[in-house]
C-alpha positions as CSV (number, residue, x, y, z in Angstrom):
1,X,101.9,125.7,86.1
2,X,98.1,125.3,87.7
3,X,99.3,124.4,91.4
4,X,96.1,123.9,92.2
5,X,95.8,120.9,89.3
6,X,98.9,120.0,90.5
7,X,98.7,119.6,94.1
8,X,95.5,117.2,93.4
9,X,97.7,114.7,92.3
10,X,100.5,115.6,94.8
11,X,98.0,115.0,97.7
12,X,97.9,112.3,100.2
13,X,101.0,110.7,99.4
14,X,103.7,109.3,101.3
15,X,106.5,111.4,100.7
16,X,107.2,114.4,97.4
17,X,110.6,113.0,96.2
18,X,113.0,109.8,96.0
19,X,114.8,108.3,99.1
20,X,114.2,105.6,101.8
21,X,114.8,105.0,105.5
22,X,118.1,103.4,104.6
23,X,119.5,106.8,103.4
24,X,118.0,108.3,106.7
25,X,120.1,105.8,108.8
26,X,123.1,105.8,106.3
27,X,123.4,109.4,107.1
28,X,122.8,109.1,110.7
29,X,125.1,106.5,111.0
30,X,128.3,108.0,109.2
31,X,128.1,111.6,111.5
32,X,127.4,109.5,114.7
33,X,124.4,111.3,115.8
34,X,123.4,110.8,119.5
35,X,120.0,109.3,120.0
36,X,119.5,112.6,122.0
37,X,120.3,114.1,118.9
38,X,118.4,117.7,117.7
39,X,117.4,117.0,114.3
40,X,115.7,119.4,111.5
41,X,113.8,118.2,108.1
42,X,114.3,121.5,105.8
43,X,111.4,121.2,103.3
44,X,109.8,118.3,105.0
45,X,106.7,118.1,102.7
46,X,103.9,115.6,104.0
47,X,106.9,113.8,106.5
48,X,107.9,111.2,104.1
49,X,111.5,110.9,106.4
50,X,110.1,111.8,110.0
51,X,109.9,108.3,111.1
52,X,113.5,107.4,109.9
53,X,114.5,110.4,111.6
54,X,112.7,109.7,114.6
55,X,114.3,106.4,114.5
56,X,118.1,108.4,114.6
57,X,116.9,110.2,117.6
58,X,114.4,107.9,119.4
59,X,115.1,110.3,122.8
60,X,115.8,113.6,120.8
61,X,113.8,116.3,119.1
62,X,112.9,117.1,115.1
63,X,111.8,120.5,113.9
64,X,110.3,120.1,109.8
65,X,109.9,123.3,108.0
66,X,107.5,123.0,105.1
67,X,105.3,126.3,103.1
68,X,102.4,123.8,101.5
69,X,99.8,123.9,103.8
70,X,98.6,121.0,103.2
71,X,102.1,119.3,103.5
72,X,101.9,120.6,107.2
73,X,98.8,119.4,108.1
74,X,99.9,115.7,106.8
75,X,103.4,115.8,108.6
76,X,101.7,117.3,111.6
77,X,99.0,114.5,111.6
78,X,101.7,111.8,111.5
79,X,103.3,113.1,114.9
80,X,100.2,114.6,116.2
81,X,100.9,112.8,119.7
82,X,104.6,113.1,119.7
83,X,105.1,116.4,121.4
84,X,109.5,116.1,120.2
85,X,108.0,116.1,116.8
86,X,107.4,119.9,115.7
87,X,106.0,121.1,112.0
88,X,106.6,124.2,111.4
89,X,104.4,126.3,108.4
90,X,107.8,128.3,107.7
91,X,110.6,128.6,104.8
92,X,113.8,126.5,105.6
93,X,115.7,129.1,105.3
94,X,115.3,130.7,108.5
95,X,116.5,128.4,110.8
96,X,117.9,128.9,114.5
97,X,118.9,125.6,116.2
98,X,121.0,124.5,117.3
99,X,120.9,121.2,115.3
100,X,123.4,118.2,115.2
101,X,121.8,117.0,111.8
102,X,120.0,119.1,109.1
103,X,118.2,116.7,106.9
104,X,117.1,117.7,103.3
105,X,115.6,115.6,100.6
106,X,115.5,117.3,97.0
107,X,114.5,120.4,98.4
108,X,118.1,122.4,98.2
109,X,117.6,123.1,94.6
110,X,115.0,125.5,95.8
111,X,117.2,127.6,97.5
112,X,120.4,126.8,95.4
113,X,123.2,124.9,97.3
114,X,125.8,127.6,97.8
115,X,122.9,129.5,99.3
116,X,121.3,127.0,101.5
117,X,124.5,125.9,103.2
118,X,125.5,129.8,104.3
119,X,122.0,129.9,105.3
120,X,122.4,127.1,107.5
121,X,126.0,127.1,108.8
122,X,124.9,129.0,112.0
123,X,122.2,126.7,112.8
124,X,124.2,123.9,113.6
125,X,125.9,122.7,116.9
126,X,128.9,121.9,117.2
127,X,130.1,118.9,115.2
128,X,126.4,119.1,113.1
129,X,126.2,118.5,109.8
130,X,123.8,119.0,106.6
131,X,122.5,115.6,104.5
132,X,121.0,116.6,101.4
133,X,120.2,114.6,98.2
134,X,120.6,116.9,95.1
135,X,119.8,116.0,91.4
136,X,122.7,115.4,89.8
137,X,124.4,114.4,85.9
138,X,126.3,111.2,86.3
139,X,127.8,111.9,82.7
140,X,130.0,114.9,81.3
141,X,128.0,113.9,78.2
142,X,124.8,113.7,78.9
143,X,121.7,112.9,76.1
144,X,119.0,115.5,75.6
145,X,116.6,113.5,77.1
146,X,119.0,113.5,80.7
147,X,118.9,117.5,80.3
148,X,114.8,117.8,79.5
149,X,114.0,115.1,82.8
150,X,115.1,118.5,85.0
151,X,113.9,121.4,82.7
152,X,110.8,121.9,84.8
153,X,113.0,122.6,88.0
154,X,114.8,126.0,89.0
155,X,118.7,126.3,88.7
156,X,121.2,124.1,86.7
157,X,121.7,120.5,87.4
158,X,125.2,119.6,87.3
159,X,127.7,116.0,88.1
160,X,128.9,115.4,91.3
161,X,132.0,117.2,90.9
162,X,130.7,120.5,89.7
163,X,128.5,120.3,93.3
164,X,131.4,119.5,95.3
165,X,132.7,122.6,93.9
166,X,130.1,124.7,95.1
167,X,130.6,123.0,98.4
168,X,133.9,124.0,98.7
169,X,133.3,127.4,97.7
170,X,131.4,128.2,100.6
171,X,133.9,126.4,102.4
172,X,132.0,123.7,103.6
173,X,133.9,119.9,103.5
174,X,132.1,117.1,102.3
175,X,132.4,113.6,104.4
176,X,130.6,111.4,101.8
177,X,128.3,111.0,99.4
178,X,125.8,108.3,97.4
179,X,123.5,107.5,94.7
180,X,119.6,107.3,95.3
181,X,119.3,103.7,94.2
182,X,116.0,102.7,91.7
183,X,114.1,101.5,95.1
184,X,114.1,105.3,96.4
185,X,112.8,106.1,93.0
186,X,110.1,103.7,93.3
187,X,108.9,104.4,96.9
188,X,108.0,107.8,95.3
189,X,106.6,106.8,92.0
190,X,104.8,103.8,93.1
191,X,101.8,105.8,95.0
192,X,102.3,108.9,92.6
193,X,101.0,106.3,89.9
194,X,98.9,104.6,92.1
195,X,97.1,108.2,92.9
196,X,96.6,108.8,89.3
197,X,95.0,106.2,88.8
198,X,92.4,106.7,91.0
199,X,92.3,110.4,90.0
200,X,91.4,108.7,86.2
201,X,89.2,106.1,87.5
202,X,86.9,109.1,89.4
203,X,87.3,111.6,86.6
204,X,88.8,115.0,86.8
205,X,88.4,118.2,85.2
206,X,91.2,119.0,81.8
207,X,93.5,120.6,84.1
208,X,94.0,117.4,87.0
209,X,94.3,115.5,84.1
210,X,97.2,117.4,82.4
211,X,98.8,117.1,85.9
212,X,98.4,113.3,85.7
213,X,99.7,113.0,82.6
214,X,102.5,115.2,84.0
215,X,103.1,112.9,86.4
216,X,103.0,109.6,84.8
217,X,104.8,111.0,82.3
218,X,108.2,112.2,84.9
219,X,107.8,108.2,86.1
220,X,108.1,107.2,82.2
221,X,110.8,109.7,81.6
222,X,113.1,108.9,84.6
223,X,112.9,105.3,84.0
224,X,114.6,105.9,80.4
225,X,117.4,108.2,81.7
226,X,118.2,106.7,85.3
227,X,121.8,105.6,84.2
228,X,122.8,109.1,83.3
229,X,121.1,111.5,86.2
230,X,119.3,111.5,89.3
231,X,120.2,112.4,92.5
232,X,123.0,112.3,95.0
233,X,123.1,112.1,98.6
234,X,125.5,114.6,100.2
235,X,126.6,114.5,103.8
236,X,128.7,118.1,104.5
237,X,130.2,119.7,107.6
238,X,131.5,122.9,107.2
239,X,135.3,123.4,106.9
């Protein structure tokens, strides 16, 4: 993949994956986090959930942990004069704490979800627990066109049960779980398509323009297999 092409179009948007503020306070909400609460956003990306989290915590702290620069400087420049709000340039794995919510939108897959959660375990207080939405099959049977939406991405996307597994495994428990609904697709889509649009309408060199077809193309393809994947919001506390 060009990155460089690629991060063109993933530039100065609002957040690099599904969800909403709703899932922010849904998750808040069910663990009972204090509004004094510690609170860290594992792959954070531009801060896309910062302010829902802030919300959880109005009197409490949030750490992000984000490796694209530019992702840094954006979250940063959201919080820039909120001194509770800390971005760090630094892989999520490598965490201290300790927190009573680690928040993580699409970015376990990364790490794998066995692996994240042993990474993590020792980085929460007492009573803390891990929210992270993770692609998922919602079909034993799924078409070809289910499989090929996720080829790009590392690891193997599996249902809801198959996950669950994996949470056990590592013997974490899990308190509840949901769906991404269409409207958390959308609040990503909507400005990725909106941002190649105006890439097009400037003109760009072959390779932003491979990455924009790239792009409109993943809104295209979701859109046709949204009844049979896309991801699932996990709330775990280990066992």
């Amino acid at each position: 993949m060009d990155w460089d092409a690629f991060f063109a179009v993933h530039r100065d948007l609002p957040r690099e994956g599904p969800g909403l503020a709703e899932d922010v306070a849904w998750a808040g909400q069910l663990i009972g986090i204090s509004p004094q609460g510690f609170v860290c956003d594992a792959g954070c990306g531009p801060g896309g959930d910062l302010a829902a989290l802030r919300q959880l915590v109005p009197h409490g702290r949030i750490d992000g942990f984000e490796t694209v620069s530019h992702f840094v400087e954006a979250a940063r420049e959201k919080f820039s004069g909120d001194p509770s709000v800390r971005i760090f340039e630094a892989s999520m794995e490598q965490l201290s704490g300790p927190y009573d919510l680690i928040w993580s939108a699409g970015a376990v897959y990364f790490l794998g979800v066995s692996r994240a959660l042993e990474a993590w375990r020792g980085a929460l207080a007492d009573k803390g627990a891990v929210a992270f939405s993770h692609p998922c099959l919602f079909t034993d049977a799924p078409s070809e066109a289910a499989l090929a939406f996720w080829e790009a991405e590392p690891g193997s996307i599996e249902t809801e049960t198959a996950t669950r597994a994996q949470i056990a495994a590592v013997g974490w428990q899990v308190l509840a779980t949901r769906p991404l609904s269409d409207a958390a697709w959308t609040a990503y889509h909507d400005p990725l398509l909106a941002r190649c649009d105006t890439l097009a309408a400037a003109g760009t060199s072959d390779s932003v323009a491979t990455a924009v077809a790239a792009a409109r193309k993943e809104a295209s393809d979701w859109r046709a297999v949204a009844g049979e994947t896309g991801y699932v919001l996990y709330v775990v506390r280990p066992g």
